[in-house]
C-alpha positions in Angstrom: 42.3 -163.7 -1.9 40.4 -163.2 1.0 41.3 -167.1 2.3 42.4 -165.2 5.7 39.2 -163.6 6.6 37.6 -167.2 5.4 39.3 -169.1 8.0 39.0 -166.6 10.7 35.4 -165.2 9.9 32.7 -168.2 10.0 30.4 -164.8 8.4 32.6 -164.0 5.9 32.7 -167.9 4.8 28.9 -168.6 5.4 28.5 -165.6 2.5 31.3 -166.0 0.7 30.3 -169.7 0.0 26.5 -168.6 -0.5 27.8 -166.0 -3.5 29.9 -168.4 -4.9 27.3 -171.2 -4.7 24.8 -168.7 -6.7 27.7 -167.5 -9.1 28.6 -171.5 -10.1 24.9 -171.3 -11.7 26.7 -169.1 -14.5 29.8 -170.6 -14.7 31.1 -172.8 -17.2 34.1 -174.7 -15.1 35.1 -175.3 -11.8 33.1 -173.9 -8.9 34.7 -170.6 -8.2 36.0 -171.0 -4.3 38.5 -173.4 -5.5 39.5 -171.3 -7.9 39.5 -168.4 -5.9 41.5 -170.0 -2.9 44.1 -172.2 -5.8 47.5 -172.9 -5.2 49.8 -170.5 -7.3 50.9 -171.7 -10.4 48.2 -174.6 -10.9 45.7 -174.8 -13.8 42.8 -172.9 -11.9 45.0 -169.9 -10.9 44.8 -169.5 -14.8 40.9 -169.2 -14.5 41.5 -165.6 -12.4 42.9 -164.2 -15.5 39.7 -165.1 -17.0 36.9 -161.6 -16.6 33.8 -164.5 -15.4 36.1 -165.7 -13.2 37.4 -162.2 -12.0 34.4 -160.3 -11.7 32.8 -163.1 -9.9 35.5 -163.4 -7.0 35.5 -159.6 -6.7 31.7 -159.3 -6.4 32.0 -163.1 -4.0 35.0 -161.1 -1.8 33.2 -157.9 -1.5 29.9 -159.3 -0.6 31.3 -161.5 1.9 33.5 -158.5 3.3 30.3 -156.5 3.4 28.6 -159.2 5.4 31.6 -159.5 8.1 31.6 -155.3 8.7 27.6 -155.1 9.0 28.0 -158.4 11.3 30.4 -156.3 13.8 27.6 -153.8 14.0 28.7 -150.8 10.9 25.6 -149.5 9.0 26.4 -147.1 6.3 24.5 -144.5 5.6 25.2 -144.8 1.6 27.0 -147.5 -0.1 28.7 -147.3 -3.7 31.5 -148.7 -6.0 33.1 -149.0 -9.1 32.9 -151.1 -11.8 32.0 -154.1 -10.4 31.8 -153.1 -7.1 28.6 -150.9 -8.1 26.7 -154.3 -8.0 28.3 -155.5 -5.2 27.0 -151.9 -3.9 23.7 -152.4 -4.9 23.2 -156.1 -3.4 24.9 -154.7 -0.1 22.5 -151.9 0.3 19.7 -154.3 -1.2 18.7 -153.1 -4.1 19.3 -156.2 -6.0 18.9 -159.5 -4.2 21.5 -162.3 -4.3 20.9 -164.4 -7.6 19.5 -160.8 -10.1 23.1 -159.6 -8.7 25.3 -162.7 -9.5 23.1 -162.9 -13.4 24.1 -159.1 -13.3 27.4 -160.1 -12.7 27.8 -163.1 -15.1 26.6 -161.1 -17.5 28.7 -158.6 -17.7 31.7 -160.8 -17.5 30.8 -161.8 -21.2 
């Protein structure tokens, strides 16, 4: 998930490793990039099954998305999302900074 835009995007992997970094903090077990970009079928790729570990790579993938779109030059006039992606919303549009929006997130994973 996402490891394309990681290797081809040095913005999408400077953010992406700062969310995941700052979501680690609330995770109890392996730092979430390596679960995130696991090989298939090995005991991390378990971990996505997981809600902490889901919610966190979807909030890491769509900040870090967010990030490479405003670095080509897009400014939305609104932002919004579901479910998870309302927080990733709302750090986007800076509402809530990076570490109230990864508690936000580890939080409701539980």
């Amino acid at each position: 998930m996402g490891q394309d835009l990681y290797r081809a995007h040095p913005v999408y992997a400077e953010t992406f490793d700062t969310v995941c970094a700052e979501l680690d903090r609330h995770l109890d077990g392996p730092p979430l990039r390596s679960v995130v970009f696991c090989e298939d079928g090995s005991p991390e790729a378990d971990l996505l099954g997981r809600t902490a570990y889901t919610q966190a790579a979807l909030f890491a993938v769509g900040t870090a998305a967010h990030a490479l779109v405003h670095s080509w030059g897009a400014r939305p006039d609104a932002l919004m999302g579901h479910s998870i992606g309302e927080l990733t919303a709302a750090h986007a549009a800076g509402v809530l900074t990076l570490p109230d929006a990864c508690a936000l997130v580890a939080a409701r994973a539980y």
